[in-house]
N, C-alpha and C positions, 0 to 999 in steps of 0.2 A: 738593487737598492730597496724594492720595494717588499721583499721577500724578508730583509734583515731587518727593516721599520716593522715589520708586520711581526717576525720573531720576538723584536724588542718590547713589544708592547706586550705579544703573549708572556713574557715573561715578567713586565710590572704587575701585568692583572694576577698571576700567581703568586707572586713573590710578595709583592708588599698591599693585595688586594686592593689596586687604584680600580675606578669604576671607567668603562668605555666613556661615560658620558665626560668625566674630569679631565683625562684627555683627548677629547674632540670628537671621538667616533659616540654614533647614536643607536644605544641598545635597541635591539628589535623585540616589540613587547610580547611576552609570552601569553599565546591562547590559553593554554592549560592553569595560569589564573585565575582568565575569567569564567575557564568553566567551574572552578572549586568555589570560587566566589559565587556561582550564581548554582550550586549546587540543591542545597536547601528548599530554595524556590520551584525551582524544577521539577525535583521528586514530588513537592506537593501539589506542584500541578498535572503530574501522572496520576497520582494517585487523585488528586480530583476526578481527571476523566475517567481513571477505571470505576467511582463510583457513580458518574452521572451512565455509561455504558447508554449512549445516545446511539437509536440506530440512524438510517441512514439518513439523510435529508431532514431530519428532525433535530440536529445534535445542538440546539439553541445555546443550550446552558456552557457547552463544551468551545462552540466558535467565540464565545464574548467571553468566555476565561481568556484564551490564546491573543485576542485579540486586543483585551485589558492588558494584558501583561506587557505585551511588545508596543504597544503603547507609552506606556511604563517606561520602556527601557528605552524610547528615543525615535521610535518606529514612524513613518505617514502608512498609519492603516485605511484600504479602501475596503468598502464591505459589501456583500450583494453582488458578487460577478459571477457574469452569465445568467441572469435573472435567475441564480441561485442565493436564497438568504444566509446560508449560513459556510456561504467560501466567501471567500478574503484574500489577499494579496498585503503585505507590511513590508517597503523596504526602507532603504536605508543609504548614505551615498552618493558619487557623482564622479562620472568619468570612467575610466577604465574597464576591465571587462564586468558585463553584469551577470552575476552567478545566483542561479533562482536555487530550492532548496524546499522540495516537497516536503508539507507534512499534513496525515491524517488526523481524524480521530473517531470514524464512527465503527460502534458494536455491532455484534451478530446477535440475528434475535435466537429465543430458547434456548441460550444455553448460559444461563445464568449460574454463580457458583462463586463459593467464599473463600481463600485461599486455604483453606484444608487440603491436606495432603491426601483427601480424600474425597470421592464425589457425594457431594450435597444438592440438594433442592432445596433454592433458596427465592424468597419475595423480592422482585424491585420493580419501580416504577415503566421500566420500559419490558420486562420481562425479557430484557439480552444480556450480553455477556463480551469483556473487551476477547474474547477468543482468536482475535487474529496478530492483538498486541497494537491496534493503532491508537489508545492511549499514550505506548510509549514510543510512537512513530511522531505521533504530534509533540509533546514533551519535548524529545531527543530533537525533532530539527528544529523545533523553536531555539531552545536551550544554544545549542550550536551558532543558528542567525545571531543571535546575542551575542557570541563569543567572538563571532567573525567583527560584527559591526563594533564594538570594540577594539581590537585591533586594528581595522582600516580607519580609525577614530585617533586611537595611541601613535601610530606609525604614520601617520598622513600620506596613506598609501591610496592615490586613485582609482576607486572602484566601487561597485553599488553590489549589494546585497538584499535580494528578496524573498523573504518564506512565503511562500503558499497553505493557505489552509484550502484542504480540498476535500469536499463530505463524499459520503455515501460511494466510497470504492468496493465493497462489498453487494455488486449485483447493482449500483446506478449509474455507474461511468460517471462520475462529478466530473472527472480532469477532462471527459471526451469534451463535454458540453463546453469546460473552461476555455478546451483548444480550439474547438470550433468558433470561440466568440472573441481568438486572438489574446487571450488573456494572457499566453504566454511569448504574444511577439516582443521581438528586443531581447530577450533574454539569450546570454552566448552561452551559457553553460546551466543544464540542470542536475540537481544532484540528490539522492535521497538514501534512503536505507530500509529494512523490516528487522522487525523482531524473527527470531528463530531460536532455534535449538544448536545452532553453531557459528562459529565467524567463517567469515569465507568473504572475498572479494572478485570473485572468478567475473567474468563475461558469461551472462548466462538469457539465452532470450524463452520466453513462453507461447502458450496457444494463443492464437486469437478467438476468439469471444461473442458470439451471438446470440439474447435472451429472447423470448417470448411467451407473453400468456393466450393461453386458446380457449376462448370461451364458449361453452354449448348451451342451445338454449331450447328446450324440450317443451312437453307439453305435461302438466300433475294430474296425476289420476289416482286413485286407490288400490294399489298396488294387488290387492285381492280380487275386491269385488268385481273392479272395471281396469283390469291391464290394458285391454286392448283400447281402449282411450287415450293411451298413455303415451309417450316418447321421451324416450328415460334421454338426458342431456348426459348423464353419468357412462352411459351404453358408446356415447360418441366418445368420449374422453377413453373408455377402454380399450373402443375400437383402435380409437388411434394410437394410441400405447402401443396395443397385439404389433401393430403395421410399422410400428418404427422399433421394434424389437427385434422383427422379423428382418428392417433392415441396415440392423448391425452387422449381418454376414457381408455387406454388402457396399460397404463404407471402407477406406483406406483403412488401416489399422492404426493409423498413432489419430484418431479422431475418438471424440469423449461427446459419448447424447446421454445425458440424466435430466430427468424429472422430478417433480414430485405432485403429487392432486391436492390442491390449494381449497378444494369445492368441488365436495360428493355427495351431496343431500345430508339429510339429518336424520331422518325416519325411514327405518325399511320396507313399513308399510304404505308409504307415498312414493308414486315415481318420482324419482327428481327431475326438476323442469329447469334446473340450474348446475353446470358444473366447469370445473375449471382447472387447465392441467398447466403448469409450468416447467417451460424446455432450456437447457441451456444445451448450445451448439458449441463445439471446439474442436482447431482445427492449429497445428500452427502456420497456415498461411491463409490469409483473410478474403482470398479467393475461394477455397476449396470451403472455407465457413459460410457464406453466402451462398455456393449450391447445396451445401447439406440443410442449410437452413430454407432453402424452396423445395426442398422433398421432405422436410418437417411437413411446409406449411400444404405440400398435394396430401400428407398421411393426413392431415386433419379434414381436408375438403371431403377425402372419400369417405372418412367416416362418418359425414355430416351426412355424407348423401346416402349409405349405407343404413345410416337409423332414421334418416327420415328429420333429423334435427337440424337449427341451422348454428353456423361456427362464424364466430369472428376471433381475430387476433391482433394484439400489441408488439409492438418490438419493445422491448423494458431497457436492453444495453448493449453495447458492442465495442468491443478491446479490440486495438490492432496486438499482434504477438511484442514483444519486448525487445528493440534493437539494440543488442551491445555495442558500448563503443570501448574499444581496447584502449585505447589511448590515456581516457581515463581511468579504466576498470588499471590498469597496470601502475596509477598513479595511486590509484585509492588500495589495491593490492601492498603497494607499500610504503605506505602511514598506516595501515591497518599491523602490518607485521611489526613497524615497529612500537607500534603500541601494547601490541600480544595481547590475550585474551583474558580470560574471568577467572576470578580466585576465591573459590569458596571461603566460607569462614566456618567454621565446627560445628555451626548449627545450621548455614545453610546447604552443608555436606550433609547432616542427617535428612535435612527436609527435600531437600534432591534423591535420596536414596528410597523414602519411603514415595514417593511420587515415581520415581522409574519402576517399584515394582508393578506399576497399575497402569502401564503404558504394554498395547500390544505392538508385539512385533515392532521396536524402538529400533529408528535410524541410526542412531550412534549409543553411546557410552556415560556415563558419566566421567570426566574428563576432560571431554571435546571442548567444555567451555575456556579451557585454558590455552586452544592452543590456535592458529589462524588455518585454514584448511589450503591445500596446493592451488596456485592458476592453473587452472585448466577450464576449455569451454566448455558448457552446459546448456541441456534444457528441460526447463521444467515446465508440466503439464498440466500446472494451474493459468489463469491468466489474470493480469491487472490491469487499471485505466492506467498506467505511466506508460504501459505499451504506446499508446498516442502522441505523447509526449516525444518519447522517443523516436520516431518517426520524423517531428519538427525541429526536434535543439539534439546536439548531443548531450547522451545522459549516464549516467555513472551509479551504482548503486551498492550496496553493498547488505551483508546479512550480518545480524549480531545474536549469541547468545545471550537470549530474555528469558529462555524457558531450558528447562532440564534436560541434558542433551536425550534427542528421541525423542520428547514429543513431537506431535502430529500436532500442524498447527487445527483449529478449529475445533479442538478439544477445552475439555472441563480443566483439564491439567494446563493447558495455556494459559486458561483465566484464571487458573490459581496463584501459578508461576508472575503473571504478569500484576499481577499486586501487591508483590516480596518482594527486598531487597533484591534478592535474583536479577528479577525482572529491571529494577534500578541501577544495577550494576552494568547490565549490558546495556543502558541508556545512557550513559556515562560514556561508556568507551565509543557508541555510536555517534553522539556529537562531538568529542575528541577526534574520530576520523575523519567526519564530516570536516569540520574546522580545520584540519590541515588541510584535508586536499585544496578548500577554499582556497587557503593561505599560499599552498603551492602552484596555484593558477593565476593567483593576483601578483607573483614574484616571477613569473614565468610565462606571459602572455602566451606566446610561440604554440604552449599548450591548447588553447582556444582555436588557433590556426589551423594544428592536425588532426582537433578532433574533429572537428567542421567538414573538414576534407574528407575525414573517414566516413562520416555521417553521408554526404555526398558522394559516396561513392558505392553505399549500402543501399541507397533509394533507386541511386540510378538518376540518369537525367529529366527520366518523362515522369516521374512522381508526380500527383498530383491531389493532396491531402483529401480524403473525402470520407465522414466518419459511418462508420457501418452501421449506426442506432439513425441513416439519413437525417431529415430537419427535426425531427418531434420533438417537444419540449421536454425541459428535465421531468421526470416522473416524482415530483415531491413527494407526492402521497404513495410510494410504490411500497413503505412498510407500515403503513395505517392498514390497521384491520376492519 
């Protein structure tokens, strides 16, 4: 009987277009509404943040846009978490599952650049560049929170929804410090995304993550007259370079040591009495990071003692690797498909094409933006602070074309890409997948249940959360010059 009631009805709503609500049943309000609704708003507050290009821990102007707007829109914003000033928390809600929903916003510095299809040198006030696309990471999961808390709003559906602003993912670990200060307890589900160069919703985990600065501290002399006075702090910094170059032979192979010397003197005919080399360690298991990172810190003692100079060091940040959880990853796999991917329009087909000629060695095609890439597991050999995250809640993420397919992120051609429509279109589709899956966890608890379990069953029982940057405080000042 309830099969032929349910026929009947499909066939008045066809036939003579009666609405669900005139006979008795209650439409479910459509997300994709309020994201076209709150479209406008959105793109201009991308394109706000690509022009503030805040770096890390500095992104003042960038937090109190996100934070105004969701405001705006019905939010209880709290500000300052983790004795960080410019992360935030905004939710929304009450009862049912509570589903958090990362989002960034800070630039990389030098590499500043105008959306030409060509590289420029260009003036701005922070001298960075949104090159990683967390303009449109902040935007896109704002945008989304918005769309979700609307519908839990239209549908009086039990459940709390909260965006996270979380700064300085780019070499500070903002979400480490978050996690550690509990910011994310209560939370049953986190959810986020990145800009890229293709859609993809796979399960894909990364390195874990150990920074540090090694300081040498020598003795000036006149690099001609009186050398032998001298004790070059720059000689210690070399040293230790030679000695952790030397033990790359000598290191697991899927392990990543890069540097770069922060502070080399200024004059060549002064010893430098000051220098300063920056190490990042990666590894993807956050054991095998932590002994690579104590034979970092022996190369540097020996060189200290080797020139005769003395060495101190910072830990700056520390990522656990990225735990996938399938359960999700296979839920936001498909809302992502059936959303499909990006669809150029005639002029931003020319401006794709002329930006792919100047990409080396490009990972895909132009094309890729159209299409959703296979599940299949991965990993990739960058790392980020949601690693941590991941660790605590189950977490779900997903990648979207922002950028022309084949760039590399951390290029001139990102930050081009990410301040064109381009860039807008695949923030669009990225809070439309976000928002459903929302939507598909808030209709389907059960969901929460086995990711939880999967979650638990990836850590293991003796887990015991302890973040690798140890106590130190957030490093605000780590991109002040």
């Amino acid at each position: 009987m309830r099969l032929i009631c349910t026929n009947i009805v499909r066939i008045a709503i066809v036939t003579f277009g009666i609405s669900c609500c005139s006979i008795g049943l209650a439409a479910k309000p459509d997300y994709q509404e309020s994201i076209n609704a709150h479209q406008s708003q959105f793109e201009k507050i991308a394109l706000d943040l690509w022009d503030y290009a805040e770096l890390g821990y500095q992104e003042t102007q960038s937090s109190t846009l996100l934070q105004a707007e969701l405001k705006k829109e019905g939010f209880i914003v709290s500000s300052g978490i983790a004795d960080i000033p410019t992360a935030f928390k905004a939710e929304y809600g009450t009862g049912g599952p509570v589903i958090g929903i990362l989002g960034e916003f800070d630039a990389l510095p030098a590499i500043a650049q105008s959306t030409s299809p060509f590289k420029e040198s260009i003036d701005n006030a922070t001298g960075g560049g949104q090159a990683c696309g967390h303009h449109l990471f902040g935007a896109g999961s704002a945008w989304a929170a918005v769309a979700i808390k609307e519908w839990l709003e239209k549908s009086k559906t039990p459940g709390r929804v909260v965006f996270y602003g979380t700064p300085a993912e780019e070499g500070g670990s903002g979400k480490v410090y978050m996690a550690r200060s509990g910011a994310f307890d209560n939370v049953d589900i986190m959810l986020h995304w990145h800009p890229g160069s293709s859609n993809n919703a796979s399960p894909r985990s990364t390195n874990s993550n150990k920074s540090g600065k090694f300081t040498f501290n020598g003795i000036s002399a006149h690099a001609a007259s009186a050398p032998h006075k001298g004790r070059s702090a720059l000689d210690g910094v070399e040293a230790m370079n030679m000695m952790v170059n030397m033990m790359r032979e000598h290191v697991p192979q899927d392990s990543r040591l890069h540097y770069v010397i922060t502070k080399g003197g200024l004059a060549p005919n002064v010893v430098p009495d000051l220098a300063e080399v920056y190490y990042y360690v990666r590894h993807p298991r956050r054991e095998m990071v932590k002994e690579l990172f104590e034979r970092v810190v022996n190369t540097a003692r020996g060189a200290a003692l080797g020139t005769d100079t003395q060495m101190s060091y910072e830990v700056m940040h520390g990522n656990y690797s990225l735990m996938p959880n399938e359960t999700l990853q296979r839920v936001m796999h498909a809302k992502l498909e059936e959303l499909g991917g990006i669809t150029y329009s005639k002029e931003e087909q020319k401006y794709a094409q002329a930006i792919y000629k100047t990409l080396v060695q490009p990972s895909g095609e132009i094309g890729d933006q159209g299409k959703v890439g296979p599940y299949k597991r991965t990993h990739g050999y960058g790392s980020t602070d949601v690693g941590d995250v991941s660790w605590l809640i189950p977490t779900g993420g997903i990648s979207v074309a922002t950028w022309v397919p084949g760039t590399a992120a951390h290029s001139w051609q990102a930050v081009a890409a990410g301040g064109t429509s381009i860039g807008l279109k695949g923030t669009k589709l990225a809070a439309k997948a976000l928002a459903a899956t929302a939507l598909e966890i808030y209709e389907n608890p059960d969901i929460v249940v086995r990711a939880q379990k999967e979650l638990q069953e990836n850590v293991g029982p003796d887990f015991n959360y302890e973040a690798l940057l140890g106590d130190r405080k957030p490093p605000l000042d780590y991109r002040v010059n």
